[in-house]
N, C-alpha and C positions, 0 to 999 in steps of 0.2 A: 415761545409765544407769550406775549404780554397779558395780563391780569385779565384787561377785557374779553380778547378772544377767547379764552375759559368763560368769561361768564356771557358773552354771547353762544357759545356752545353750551352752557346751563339750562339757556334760555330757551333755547328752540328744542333741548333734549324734555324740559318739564315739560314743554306745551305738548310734543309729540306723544309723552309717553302719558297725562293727561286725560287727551283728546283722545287718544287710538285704543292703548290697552286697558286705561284706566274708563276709556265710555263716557266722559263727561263733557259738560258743553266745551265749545271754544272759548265765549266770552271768561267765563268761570278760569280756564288753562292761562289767557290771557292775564291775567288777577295774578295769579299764581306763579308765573312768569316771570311778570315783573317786580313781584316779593324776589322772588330768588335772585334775580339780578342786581336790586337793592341792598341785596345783604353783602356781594362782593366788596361794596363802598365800606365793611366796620366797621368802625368807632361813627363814617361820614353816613350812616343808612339814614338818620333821618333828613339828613340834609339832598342823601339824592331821592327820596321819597318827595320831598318837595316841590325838587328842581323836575321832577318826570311829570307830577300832576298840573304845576305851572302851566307846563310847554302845552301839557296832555289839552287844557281845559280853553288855553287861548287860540287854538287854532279854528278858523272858520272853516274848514273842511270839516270839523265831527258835525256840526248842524248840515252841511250841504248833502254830505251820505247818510245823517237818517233821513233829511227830508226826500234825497233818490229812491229810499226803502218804504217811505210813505205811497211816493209819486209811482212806482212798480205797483204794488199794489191794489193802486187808484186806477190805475188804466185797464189790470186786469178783469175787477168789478166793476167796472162798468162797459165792458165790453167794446172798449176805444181798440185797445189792439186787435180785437177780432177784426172790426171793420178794416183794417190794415190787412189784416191776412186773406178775407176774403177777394181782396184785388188784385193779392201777388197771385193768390191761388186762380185766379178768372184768366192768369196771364202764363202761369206754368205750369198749372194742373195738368196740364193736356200733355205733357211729356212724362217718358217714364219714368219713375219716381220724383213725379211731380211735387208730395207732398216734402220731401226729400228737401229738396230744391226752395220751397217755400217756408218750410219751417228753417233753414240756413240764412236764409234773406229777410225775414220776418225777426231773428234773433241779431242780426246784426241793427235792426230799425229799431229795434226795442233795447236792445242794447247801449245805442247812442242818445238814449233819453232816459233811461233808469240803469246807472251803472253798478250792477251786481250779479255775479254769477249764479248765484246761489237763486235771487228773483228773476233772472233769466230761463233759468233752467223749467222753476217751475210755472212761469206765466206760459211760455212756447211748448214745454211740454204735455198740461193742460190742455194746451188748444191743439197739439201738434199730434201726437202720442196716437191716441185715440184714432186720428185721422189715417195716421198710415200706419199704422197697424189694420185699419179698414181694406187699404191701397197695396197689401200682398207686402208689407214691410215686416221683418221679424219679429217681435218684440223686443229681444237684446240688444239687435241692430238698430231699432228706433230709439232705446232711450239710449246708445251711446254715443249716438247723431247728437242726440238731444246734451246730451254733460258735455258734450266735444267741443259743440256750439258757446256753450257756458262762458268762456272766455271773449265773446264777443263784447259781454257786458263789462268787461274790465279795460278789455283793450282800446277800445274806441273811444276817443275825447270826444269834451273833457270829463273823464272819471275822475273818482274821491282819488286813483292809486295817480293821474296827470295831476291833480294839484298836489298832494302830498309829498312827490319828487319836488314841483316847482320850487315849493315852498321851502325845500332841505337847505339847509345853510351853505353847503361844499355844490349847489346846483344853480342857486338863485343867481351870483354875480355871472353867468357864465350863460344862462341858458334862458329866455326871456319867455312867455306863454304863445304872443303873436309869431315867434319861431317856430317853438315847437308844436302849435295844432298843427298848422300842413303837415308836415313832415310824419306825425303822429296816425293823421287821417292815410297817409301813401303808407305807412307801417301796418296800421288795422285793415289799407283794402290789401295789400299780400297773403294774411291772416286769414280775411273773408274767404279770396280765391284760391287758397287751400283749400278750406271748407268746403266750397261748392266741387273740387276735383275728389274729396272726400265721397261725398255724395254720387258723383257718376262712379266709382271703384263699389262702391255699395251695390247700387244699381243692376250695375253690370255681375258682379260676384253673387247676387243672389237672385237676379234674375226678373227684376223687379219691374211691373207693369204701370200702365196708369192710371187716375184717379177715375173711380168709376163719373160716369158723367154726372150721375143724379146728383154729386156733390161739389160740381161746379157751378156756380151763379154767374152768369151771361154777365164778360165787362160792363157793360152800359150797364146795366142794374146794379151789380157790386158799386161802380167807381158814384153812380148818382148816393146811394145807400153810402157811404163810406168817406170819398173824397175829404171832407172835413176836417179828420182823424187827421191828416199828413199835415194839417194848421199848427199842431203841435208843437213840431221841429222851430216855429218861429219861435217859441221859449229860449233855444237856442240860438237862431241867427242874430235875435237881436240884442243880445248883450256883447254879441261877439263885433257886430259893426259898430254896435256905442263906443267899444272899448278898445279895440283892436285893427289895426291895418289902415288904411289913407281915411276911411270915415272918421274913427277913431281920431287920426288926427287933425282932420278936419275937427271935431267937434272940440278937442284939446284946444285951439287955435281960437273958437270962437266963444267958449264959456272959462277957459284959463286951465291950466293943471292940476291946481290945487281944488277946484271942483270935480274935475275927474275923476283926480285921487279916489272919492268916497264913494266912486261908483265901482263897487269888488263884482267882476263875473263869476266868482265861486259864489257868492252868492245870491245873487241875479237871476243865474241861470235857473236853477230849483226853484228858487222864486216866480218865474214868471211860467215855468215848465209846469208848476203845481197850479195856476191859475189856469192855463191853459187844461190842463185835464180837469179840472172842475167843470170851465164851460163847456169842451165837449163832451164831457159823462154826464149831464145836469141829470139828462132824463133816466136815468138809474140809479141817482143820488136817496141816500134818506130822506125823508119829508120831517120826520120830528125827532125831538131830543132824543129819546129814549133810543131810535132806529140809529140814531149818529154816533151813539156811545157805544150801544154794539158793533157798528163798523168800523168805528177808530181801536173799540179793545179788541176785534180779530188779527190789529197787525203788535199786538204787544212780543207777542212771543219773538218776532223778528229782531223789534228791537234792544230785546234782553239779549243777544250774543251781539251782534253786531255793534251797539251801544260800548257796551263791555270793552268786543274787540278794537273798536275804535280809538277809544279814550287809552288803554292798557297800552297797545303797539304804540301811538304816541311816548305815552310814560315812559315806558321802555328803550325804545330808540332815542328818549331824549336822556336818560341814566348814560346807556351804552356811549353815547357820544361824551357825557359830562366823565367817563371813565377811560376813554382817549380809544377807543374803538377804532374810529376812523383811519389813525396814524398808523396803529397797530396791524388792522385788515392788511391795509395798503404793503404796506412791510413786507409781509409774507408774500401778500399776492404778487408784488412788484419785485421780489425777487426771481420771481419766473424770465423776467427781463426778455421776453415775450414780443412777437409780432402780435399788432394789432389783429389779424383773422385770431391766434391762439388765443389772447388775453378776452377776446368776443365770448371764445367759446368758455372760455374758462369761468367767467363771469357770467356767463348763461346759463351755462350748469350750475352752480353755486347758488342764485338765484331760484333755478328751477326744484333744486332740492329744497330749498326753506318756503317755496311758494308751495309745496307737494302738505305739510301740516297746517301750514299759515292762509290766509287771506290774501288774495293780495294786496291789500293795504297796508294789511302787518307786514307783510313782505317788503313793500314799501319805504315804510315807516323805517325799519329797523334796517337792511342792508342796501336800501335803495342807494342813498349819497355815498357811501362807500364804494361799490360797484361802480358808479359813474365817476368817483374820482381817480380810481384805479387804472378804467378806461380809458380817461383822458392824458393822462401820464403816460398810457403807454401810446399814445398819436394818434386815438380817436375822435374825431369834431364832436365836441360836447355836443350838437345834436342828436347824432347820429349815437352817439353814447348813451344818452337818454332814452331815446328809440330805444336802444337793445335791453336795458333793464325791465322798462315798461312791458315789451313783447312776452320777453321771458316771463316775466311776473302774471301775465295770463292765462298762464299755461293752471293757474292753481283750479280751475273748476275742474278740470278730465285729469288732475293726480292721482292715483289712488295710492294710499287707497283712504287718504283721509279727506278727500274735494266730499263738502255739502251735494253739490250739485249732481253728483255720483248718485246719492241715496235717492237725492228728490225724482228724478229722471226714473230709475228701475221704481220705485216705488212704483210710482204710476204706472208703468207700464207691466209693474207684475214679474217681473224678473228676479234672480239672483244675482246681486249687482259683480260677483266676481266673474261673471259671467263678462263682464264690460271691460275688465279691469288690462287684456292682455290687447285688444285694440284700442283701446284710448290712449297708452301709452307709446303703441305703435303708429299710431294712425292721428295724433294729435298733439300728444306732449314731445314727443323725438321731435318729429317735422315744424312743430310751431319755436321748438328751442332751436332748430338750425337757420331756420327766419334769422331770429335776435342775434345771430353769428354770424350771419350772411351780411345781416346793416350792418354792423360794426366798421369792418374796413371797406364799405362802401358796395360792397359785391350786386346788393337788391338797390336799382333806384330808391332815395328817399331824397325829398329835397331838403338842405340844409346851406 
């Protein structure tokens, strides 16, 4: 094995042994991480110290995932997602394990406007947890609904870990954005409808009734109370038809390309997704400074790992490559000489093990374009090959045993989280990594 692949095995071994045995933050391991990986460079460490925080600090994806870690947070205090959930819940509460049901479908809608597992877990769990645990749901069984869930917020575009692939150098000439969202949306609903087959196996295995009545609000009252909330999602459509598909080129055609250009959806979308949750939260906002300063410093703690992790996997994954990583992985992997279904799996697994300590960002970031080059080498439509990195790389919120999303989930609900740890793996990390196998040589419809 070539230089790098030792110190991409450096790298993922400090973060794990860090983060897990050693108890300390991600962002912090991250740091850490990426020294260790710098040093492989000798005499060259300051020069790949350079070349890591360059890549690290140009990219417009670190602004777009903290502003999703703001925009999560925002929705949660002001109680925009509630009004979403009390409409799914007006619409499936009435079946058993209704809450089930509703908090799966409420984490996929939350999901597709604040992408992170980890503010996944704990906005739905919050609102979720509580509820069916009321609804005859177990405690263990609910928060491991709830980490399972977690991966909604990663998987569903466009997330920070969709542009971070797009963005990878061995991904960009091959695989364009207006491609990959459909394709990406028909990968995340397979995902979804595991979830919710999740949920009737729950159901049924424990026996599980309906939401008492008293805590259902009559659709007409919910959807009058609430409807507005779902205005949201326009943060999303509209950078999407500005930018992307026959609008997209309509509007190319009529103001020129070179204006286009400066119109970026990675940062667009946050942009107008944050604007949007200001006007529908107005009337729960701050009214004065001092009230504004404590609600922006309740989200610092978030963005002390996540910041870290963000900018560090960058650094990192861009050392790893400036240390021929790429040619290297590939090497090895491509000596399997491998049908496209093996090389799927192969890659999924591989994936799902560095997505199990890491983020999926970092996961991303650092073996994403490898995986997808590997893929494609061996006859997988660079769509489709994308898909399967992506799928797999969601799988990091229900890892254990180092998924954030783990802790946050049992916290709330009072459990001992190894309590979760032996159906998560069974019931959401197996089956959501056989997903990412199954697209590879085409087996799950994806359109590409």
């Amino acid at each position: 094995m070539g230089l790098a692949v030792w110190a991409l095995m450096a790298y993922i071994g400090t973060i794990v042994v860090w983060s897990v045995p050693l108890k300390r933050g991600i962002g912090e391991a991250m740091v850490v991480g990426f020294l260790v990986v710098c040093a492989f460079g000798g005499p060259d460490v300051l020069d790949l110290l350079l070349v890591g925080l360059q890549a690290a600090f140009s990219q417009e994806i670190v602004f777009a995932a903290l502003a999703f870690t703001f925009i999560g947070f925002l929705l949660a205090a002001t109680g925009v997602i509630d009004r979403q959930v009390d409409i799914l819940n007006s619409l499936l509460g009435r079946f058993r394990g209704g809450a089930g049901y509703v908090a799966t479908v409420g984490s996929a809608l939350f999901g597709s406007v604040a992408h992170s597992g980890s503010a996944n877990a704990a906005t739905m769990g919050t609102v979720a947890i509580p509820w069916m645990k009321r609804s005859q749901w177990p405690p263990h069984v609910a928060a491991t609904l709830i980490a399972g869930n977690a991966g909604n917020g990663t998987v569903i575009p466009p997330s920070a870990s969709f542009f971070i692939l797009i963005g990878t150098a061995t991904v960009a000439p091959l695989v364009s954005v207006d491609a990959l969202l459909p394709a990406m949306f028909a990968a995340a609903g397979w995902c979804v409808l595991w979830r919710l087959i999740v949920v009737f196996i729950f159901v049924r295995r424990h026996k599980i009734g309906r939401v008492d009545r008293s805590d259902i609000m009559p659709f007409v009252q919910a959807f009058a109370r609430g409807w507005t909330s779902f205005l949201l999602f326009l943060g999303i459509v509209i950078p999407v038809l500005v930018t992307l598909g026959p609008t997209g080129e309509a509007l190319i055609g009529a103001l020129g390309e070179d204006v286009m250009d400066t119109v970026s959806i990675v940062v667009w979308i946050p942009v107008l997704l944050l604007l949007f949750a200001l006007v529908l939260g107005r009337k729960k906002l701050p009214r004065t400074g001092a009230a504004w300063y404590d609600f922006v410093a309740k989200t610092a703690p978030r963005y002390r790992d996540i910041g870290a992790t963000l900018v560090f996997a960058f650094a990192g994954g861009a050392v790893l490559t400036e240390l021929g990583l790429a040619d290297q992985l590939s090497a090895v992997l491509n000596g399997f000489d491998a049908s496209p279904l093996v090389m799927s799996i192969v890659v999924a697994v591989l994936v799902v093990l560095v997505a199990g300590p890491l983020s999926s960002t970092a996961t991303i970031a650092t073996i994403g374009g490898i995986g997808f080059s590997v893929l494609v080498v061996a006859g997988v439509d660079p769509i489709l090959a994308a898909c399967v990195v992506l799928v797999a790389a969601s799988t990091e919120g229900a890892s254990p045993p180092g998924a954030s999303a783990i802790y946050i989930a049992t916290g709330i609900a009072g459990v001992n989280p190894v309590k979760t740890f032996v159906p998560l793996i069974v019931l959401y990390v197996l089956p959501i990594l056989l997903i990412a196998a199954l697209i590879g040589p085409g087996w799950l419809p994806v359109p590409h």
